[in-house]
C-alpha positions in Angstrom: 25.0 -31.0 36.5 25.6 -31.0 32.8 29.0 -31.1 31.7 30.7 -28.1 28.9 30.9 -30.6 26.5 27.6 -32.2 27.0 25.9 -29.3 26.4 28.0 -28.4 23.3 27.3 -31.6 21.9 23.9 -30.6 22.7 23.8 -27.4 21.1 25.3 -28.7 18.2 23.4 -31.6 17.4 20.7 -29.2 17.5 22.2 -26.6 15.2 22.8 -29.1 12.8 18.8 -30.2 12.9 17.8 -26.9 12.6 20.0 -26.4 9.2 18.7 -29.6 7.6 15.4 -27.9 8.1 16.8 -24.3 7.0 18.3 -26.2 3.4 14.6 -28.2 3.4 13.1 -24.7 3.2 15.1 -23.4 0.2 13.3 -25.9 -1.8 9.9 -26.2 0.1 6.9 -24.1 -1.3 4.7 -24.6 1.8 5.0 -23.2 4.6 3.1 -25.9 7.2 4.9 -28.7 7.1 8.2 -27.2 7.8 6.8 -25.4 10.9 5.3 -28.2 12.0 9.0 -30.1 11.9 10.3 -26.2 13.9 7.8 -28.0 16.4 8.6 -31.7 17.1 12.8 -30.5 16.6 12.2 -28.7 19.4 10.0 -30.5 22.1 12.6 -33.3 20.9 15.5 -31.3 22.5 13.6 -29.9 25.3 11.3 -32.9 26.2 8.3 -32.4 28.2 7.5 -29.1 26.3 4.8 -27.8 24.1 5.5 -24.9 21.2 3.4 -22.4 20.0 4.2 -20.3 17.2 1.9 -17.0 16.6 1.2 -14.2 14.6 1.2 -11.3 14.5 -2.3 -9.4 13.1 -0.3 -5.7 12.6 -4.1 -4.2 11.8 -5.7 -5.2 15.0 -2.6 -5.9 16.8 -3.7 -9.6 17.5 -2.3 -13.0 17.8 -3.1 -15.8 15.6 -2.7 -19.4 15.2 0.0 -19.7 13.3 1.0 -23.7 13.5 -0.6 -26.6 14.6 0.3 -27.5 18.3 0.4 -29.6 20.5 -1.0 -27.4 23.4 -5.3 -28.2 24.4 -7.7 -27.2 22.4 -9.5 -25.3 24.5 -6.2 -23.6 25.7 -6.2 -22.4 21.2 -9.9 -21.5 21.4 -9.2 -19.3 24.5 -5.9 -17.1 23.0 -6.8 -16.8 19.4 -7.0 -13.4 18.4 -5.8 -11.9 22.1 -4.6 -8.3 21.6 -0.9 -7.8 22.3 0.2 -5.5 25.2 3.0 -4.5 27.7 1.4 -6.7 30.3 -0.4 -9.8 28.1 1.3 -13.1 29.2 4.2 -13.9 28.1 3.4 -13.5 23.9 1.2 -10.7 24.0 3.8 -8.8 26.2 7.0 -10.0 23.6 5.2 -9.0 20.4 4.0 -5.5 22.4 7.8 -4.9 23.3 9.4 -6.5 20.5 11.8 -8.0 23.2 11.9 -12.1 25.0 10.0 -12.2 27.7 10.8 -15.1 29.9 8.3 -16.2 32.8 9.2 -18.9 35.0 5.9 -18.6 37.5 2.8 -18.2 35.4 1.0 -18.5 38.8 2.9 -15.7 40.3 3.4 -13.2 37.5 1.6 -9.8 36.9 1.2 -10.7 33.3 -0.5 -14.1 34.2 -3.2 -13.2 36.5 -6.3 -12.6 34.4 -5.1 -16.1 32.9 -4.7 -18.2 35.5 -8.2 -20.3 35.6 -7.0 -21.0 31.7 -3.4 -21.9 32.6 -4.0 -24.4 35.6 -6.9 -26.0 33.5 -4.2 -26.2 30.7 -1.3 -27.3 33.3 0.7 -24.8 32.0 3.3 -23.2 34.9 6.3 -21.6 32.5 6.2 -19.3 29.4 9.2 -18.6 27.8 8.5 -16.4 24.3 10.5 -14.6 22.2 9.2 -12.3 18.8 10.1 -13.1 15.8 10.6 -10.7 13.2 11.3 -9.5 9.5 14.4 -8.0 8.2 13.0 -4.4 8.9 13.0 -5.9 12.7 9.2 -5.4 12.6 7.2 -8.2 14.7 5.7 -10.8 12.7 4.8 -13.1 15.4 5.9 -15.0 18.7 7.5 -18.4 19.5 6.9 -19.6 22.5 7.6 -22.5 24.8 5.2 -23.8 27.5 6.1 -25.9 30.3 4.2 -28.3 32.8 6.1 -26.9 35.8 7.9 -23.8 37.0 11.1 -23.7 35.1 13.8 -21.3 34.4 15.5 -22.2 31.0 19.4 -22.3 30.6 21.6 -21.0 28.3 21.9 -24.1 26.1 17.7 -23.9 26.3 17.3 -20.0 25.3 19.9 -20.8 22.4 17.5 -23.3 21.0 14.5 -21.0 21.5 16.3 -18.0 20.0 17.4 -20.2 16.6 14.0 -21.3 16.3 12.5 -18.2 16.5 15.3 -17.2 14.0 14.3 -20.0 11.6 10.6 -19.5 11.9 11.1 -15.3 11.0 13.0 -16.9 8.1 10.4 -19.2 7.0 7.5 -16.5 7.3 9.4 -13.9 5.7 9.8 -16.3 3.0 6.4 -17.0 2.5 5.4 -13.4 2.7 8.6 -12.2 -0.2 6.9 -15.2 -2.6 3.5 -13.7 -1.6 4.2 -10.2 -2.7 5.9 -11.3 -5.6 3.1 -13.1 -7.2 0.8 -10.2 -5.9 3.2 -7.7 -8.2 3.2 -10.2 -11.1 -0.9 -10.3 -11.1 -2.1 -6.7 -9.6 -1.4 -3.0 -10.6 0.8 -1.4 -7.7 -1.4 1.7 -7.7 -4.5 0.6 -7.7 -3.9 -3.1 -6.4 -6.6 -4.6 -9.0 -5.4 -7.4 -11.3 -3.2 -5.9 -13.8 -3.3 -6.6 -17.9 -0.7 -9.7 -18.1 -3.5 -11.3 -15.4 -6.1 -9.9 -17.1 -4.6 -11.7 -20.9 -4.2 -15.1 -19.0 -7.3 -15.6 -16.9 -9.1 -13.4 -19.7 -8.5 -16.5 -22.5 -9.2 -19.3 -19.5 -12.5 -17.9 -18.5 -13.5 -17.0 -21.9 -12.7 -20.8 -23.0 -14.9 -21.7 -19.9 -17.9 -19.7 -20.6 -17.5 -21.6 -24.1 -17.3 -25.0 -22.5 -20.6 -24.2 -20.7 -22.6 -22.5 -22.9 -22.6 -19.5 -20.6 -22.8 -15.7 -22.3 -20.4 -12.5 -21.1 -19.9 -9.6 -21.3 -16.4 -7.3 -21.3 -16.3 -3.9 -20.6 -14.5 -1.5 -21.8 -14.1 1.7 -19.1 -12.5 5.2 -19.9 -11.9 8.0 -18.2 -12.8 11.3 -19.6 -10.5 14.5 -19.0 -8.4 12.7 -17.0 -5.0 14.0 -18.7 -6.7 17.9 -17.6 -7.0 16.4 -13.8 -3.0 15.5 -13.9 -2.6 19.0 -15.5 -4.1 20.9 -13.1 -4.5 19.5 -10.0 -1.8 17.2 -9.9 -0.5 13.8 -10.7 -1.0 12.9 -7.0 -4.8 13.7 -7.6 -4.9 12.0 -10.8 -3.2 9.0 -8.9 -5.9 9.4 -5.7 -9.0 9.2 -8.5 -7.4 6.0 -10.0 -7.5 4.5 -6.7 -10.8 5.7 -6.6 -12.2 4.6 -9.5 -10.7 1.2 -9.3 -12.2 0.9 -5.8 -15.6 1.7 -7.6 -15.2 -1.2 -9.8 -14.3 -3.6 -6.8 -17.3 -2.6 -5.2 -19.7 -3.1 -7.7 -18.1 -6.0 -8.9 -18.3 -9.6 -8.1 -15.6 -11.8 -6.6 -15.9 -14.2 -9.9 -15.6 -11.1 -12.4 -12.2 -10.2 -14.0 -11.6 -6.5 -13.2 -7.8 -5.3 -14.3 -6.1 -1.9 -15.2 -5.5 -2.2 -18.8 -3.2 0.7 -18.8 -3.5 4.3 -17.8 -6.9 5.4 -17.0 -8.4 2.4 -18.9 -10.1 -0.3 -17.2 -11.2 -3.4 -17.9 -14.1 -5.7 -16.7 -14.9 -9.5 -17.6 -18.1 -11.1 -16.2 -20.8 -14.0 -16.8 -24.1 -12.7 -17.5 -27.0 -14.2 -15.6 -29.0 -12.5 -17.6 -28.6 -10.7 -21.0 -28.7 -7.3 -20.6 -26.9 -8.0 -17.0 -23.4 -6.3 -18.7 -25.1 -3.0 -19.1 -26.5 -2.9 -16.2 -23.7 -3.5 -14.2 -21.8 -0.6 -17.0 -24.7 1.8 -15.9 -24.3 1.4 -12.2 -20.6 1.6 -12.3 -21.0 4.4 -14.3 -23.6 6.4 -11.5 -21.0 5.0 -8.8 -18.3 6.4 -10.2 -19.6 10.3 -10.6 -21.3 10.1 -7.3 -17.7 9.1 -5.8 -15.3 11.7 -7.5 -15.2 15.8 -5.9 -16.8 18.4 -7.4 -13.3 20.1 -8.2 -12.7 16.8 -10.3 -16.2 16.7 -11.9 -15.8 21.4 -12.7 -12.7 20.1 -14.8 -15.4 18.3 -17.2 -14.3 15.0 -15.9 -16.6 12.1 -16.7 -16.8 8.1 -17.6 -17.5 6.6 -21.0 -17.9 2.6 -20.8 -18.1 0.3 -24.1 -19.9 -3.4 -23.2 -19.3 -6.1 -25.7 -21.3 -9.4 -25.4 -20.2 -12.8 -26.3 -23.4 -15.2 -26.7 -23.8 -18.7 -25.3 -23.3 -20.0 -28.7 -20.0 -18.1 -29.6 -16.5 -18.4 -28.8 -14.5 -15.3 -29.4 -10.7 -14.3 -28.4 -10.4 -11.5 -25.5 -8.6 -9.9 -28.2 -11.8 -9.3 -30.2 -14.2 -8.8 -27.6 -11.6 -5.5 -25.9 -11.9 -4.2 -29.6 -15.6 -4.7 -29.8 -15.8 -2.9 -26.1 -13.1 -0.2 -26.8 -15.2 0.7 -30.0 -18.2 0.6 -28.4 -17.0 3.5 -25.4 -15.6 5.8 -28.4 -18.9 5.6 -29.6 -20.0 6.5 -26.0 -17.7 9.1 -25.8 -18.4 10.9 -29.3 -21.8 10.7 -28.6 -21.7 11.6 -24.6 -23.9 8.6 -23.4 -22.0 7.5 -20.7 -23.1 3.7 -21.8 -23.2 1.7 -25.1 -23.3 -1.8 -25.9 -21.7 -2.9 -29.1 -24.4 -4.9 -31.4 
């Protein structure tokens, strides 16, 4: 039997690890390595166990791998990607009911039974998981501990499971906060394509790039026409919806490796390498078809349309994205006097 004070010695020696991890996170930017230590602290404390830490896919309502572990392989293979319900083991059950769900006897539990030719293969007998989740107490995931042998956990044991499922919400939120912030810094919030500050810094890098390599571009230069009539009279939540729209247009008849941004209101921007050197207009021609064949008729009635200027930078030049927007912009007002949908500047 273990004494009061040997488990509060216990307890705190492990509270004390678990803040020198918490203070290692404050000035960590990676997220991998300090899981990874949430693993050995606590098979350290609770010897003869094996962590897993998952999560949570809120799409498909899947479980992921979300930490190296020390579980088999094979054991990995078999749960990666199982969808989360009331009666799914012990982690697909906690992240369904965003409550611990402590098994003692895999072998004789409800949850357990489609799994058991995986568990005794695995030698795998307890599961003891708890969800872990972000400050709006939505599930991001499970931590869970695994044991060799039917075992109910003690106090002193669900306190260390609890704190490091505390630690590890703390940790993901974390990464997710920095990942949203850079997201906002790079990408227009409506339309969630790369926004002009991103658009003035990778602009100048690729352009310096293209120069370095002898490679020819092209930038265009998209505007939409009527647009301020669409806010007028249907709406600025249907000018907002075509926005989307549009910029959704773009992204799909776009390449990965093309700079695509919002320049600001219902301007657009597009940088790309040409493969060939009347590749800009083409790609201005089909974005141009693409986008009337996308928008409503009750849009299109209002007089709506596209004018796009393309602006070409040759293997041999090296001009700033300052000049080639200005060349483009010129280019679609010519476009739009002139109603031709496309021009290319030169």
């Amino acid at each position: 039997m273990v004494s009061s004070l040997d488990q509060n010695l216990f307890l705190l020696t492990a509270h004390r690890q678990f803040n020198r991890l918490l203070s290692d996170l404050a000035l960590s930017s990676e997220i991998s390595p300090f899981l990874n230590e949430v693993i050995k602290t606590v098979e350290q404390f609770l010897p003869g166990c094996k962590v897993s830490i998952l999560t949570l896919n809120r799409e498909h309502n899947t479980l992921h791998s979300g930490a190296k572990n020390n579980l088999p392989d094979f054991y990995n293979d078999a749960i990666e990607g199982v969808k989360i319900g009331e009666n799914v083991g012990s982690c697909g059950a906690a992240a369904f009911l965003n409550k611990p769900v402590i098994i003692e006897n895999i072998n004789s539990h409800i949850n357990w039974q489609p799994y058991l030719a995986l568990t005794q293969q695995a030698n795998l007998h307890a599961c003891w998981s708890i969800p872990f989740t972000d400050s709006y107490k939505d599930v991001m995931g499970t931590f869970a501990i695994y044991h060799h042998e039917v075992k109910a956990p003690t106090e002193a044991e669900i306190e260390i499971v609890e704190v490091a499922a505390l630690i590890t919400s703390v940790a993901m939120e974390k990464v997710k906060l920095e990942e949203q912030l850079i997201f906002s810094a790079t990408h227009d919030e409506l339309t969630r394509i790369h926004n002009r500050a991103y658009l003035n810094e990778a602009g100048e890098n690729f352009l310096s790039l293209c120069a370095r390599n002898e490679m020819s571009c092209s930038v265009l230069f998209i505007d939409l026409n009527k647009f301020k009539r669409v806010n007028d009279e249907l709406g600025h939540k249907a000018g907002d919806e075509l926005l989307v729209q549009v910029a959704n247009v773009i992204k799909e008849q776009t390449r990965a490796s093309d700079i695509t941004a919002r320049f600001g209101g219902d301007e657009f921007i597009i940088l790309m390498e040409n493969n060939a050197a009347n590749e800009g207009e083409k790609v201005a021609k089909r974005i141009h078809h693409a986008i009337l064949e996308a928008v409503s008729s009750s849009i299109t009635s209002l007089g709506f349309g596209v004018s796009i200027g393309v602006a070409l930078m040759s293997s041999h030049e090296q001009l700033s994205l300052k000049k080639l927007i200005h060349v483009a912009d010129e280019a679609m007002y010519f476009a739009k006097e002139n109603n031709l949908g496309v021009y290319v500047s030169g």
